[in-house]
N, C-alpha and C positions, 0 to 999 in steps of 0.2 A: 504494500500500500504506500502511495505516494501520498502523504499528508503537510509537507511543505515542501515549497520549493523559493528561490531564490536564484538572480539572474541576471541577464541585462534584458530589458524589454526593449526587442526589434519591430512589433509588429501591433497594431492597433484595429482591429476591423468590428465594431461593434458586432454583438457582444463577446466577440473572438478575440485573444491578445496571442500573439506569441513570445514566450521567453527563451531565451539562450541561457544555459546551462549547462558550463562543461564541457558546451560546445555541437548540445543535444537542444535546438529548436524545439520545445513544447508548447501545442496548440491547446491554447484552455481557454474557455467558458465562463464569461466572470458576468453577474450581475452588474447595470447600469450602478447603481451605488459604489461599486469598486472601480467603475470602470472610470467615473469623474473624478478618483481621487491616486489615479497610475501617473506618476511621474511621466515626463517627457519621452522620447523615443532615444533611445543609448543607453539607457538611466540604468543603475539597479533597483530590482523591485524584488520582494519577499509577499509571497502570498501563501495562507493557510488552502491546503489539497483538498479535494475529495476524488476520489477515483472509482469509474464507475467500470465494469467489466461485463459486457454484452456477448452474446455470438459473433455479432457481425463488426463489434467494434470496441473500442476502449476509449472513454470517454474522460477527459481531465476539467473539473470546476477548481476555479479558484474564489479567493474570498478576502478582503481585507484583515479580517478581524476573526478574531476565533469566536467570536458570537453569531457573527452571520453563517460561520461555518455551519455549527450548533446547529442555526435557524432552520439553514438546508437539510439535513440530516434527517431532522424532524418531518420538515414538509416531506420528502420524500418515501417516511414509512407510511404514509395517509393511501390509500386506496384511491387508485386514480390521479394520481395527483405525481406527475412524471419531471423530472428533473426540470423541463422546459418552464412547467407552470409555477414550480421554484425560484428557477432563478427569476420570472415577471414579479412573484408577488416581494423577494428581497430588491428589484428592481424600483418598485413604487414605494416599498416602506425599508427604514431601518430594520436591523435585529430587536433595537428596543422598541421601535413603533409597535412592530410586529407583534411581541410583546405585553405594549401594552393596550393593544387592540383584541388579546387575548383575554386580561385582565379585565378590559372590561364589557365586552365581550361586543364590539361595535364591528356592524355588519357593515356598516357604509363607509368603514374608512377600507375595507378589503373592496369593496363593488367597485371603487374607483379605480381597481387593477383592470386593464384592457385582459379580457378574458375570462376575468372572474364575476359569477352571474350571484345573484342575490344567493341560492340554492349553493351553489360552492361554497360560497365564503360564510355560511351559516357552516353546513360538515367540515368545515375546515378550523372555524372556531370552538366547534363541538369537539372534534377530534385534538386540539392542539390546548386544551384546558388542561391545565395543573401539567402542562408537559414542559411548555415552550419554556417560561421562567426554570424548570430544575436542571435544563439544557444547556443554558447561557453561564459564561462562566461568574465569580462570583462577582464581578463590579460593573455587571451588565441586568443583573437581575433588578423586575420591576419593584417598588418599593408597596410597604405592606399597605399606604391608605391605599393604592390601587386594586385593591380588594375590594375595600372600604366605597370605594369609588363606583367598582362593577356592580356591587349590590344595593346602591342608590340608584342606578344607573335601572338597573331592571326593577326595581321599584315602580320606579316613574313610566315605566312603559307597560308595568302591571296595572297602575293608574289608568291608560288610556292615553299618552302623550304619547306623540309619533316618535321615531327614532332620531330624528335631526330636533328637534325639541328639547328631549332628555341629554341627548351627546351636548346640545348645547349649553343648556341648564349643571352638567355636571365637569363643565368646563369655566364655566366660571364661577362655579363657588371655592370656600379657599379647604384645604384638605381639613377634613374634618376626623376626628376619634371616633365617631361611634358612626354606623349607619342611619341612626334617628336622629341626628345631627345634619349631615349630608341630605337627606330625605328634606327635614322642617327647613335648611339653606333655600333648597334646591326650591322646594317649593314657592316659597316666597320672592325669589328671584323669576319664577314662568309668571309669577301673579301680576309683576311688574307691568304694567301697560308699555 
């Protein structure tokens, strides 16, 4: 298993990079997120691996960060859910977005992934609960009111408030200790004219 690599980056073809290493050209796979943050063309660059091994072919992803690494890994044990549709959704969000889109369990911030349909990104936040945070390494993980957050969060939508209501209601209150705290904010803040 190739799990880092390190190199000079010759080659840039969205979402394709090539690194030289030792003199061995590897074609890798990297997420638009990593892809805005690759050094110039000659550069060295260090990216965390993932190595995928097929019949017909051997696949190399690369990753900025050992959290996005993580991220991928995950998405990819999810049923249906193929390297490709991976790298889009590390594409559109961070590893923490991701995260904490998990946390609190908001379908509309995954919809906005080109691909991903209401019906996806609902199984993929079902599938990716209590996973994605034990995944990330430890100064990537969401913090505990994001808990505290989600379950105000579904509160307000067990209320009858739509999803861009509640996502917004639970975005601008300030972290609260308890969820009946966050709930009476939150509330008070939709009541707002």
């Amino acid at each position: 298993m190739i799990g880092r690599i390190t190199g000079t980056l010759i080659e840039k073809h969205p979402p394709q990079i090539v690194v030289d290493a030792g003199g061995v050209g590897y074609e890798i796979d990297v997420p638009m997120s990593t892809f805005y943050h690759l050094p110039a063309l000659g550069e060295r660059v260090a990216l965390h691996t993932h190595l995928v091994v097929r019949e017909d072919a051997q696949l190399l992803y690369g990753f900025g960060s050992e959290a996005e690494r993580a991220s991928f890994r995950q998405l990819i044990k999810i049923t249906g859910v193929g390297a490709k549709m991976a790298l889009a959704v590390l594409s559109g969000l961070s590893a923490a977005d991701l995260a904490q889109a998990v946390a609190l369990q908001d379908v509309g911030l995954l919809t906005r992934i080109p691909g991903i349909g209401k019906k996806t990104a609902e199984r993929l936040l079902l599938e990716l609960k209590g996973k994605i945070a034990d995944a990330l390494p430890a100064g990537a993980v969401v913090n505990s009111s994001s808990q505290v957050n989600g379950d105000v969060l579904n509160a307000l939508l067990a209320l009858g408030y739509n999803e861009r209501e509640a996502s917004g209601a639970v975005r601008q209150i300030a972290v609260s200790d308890s969820v009946e705290d966050g709930i009476r904010l939150a509330l008070k803040w939709l009541s707002k004219p």
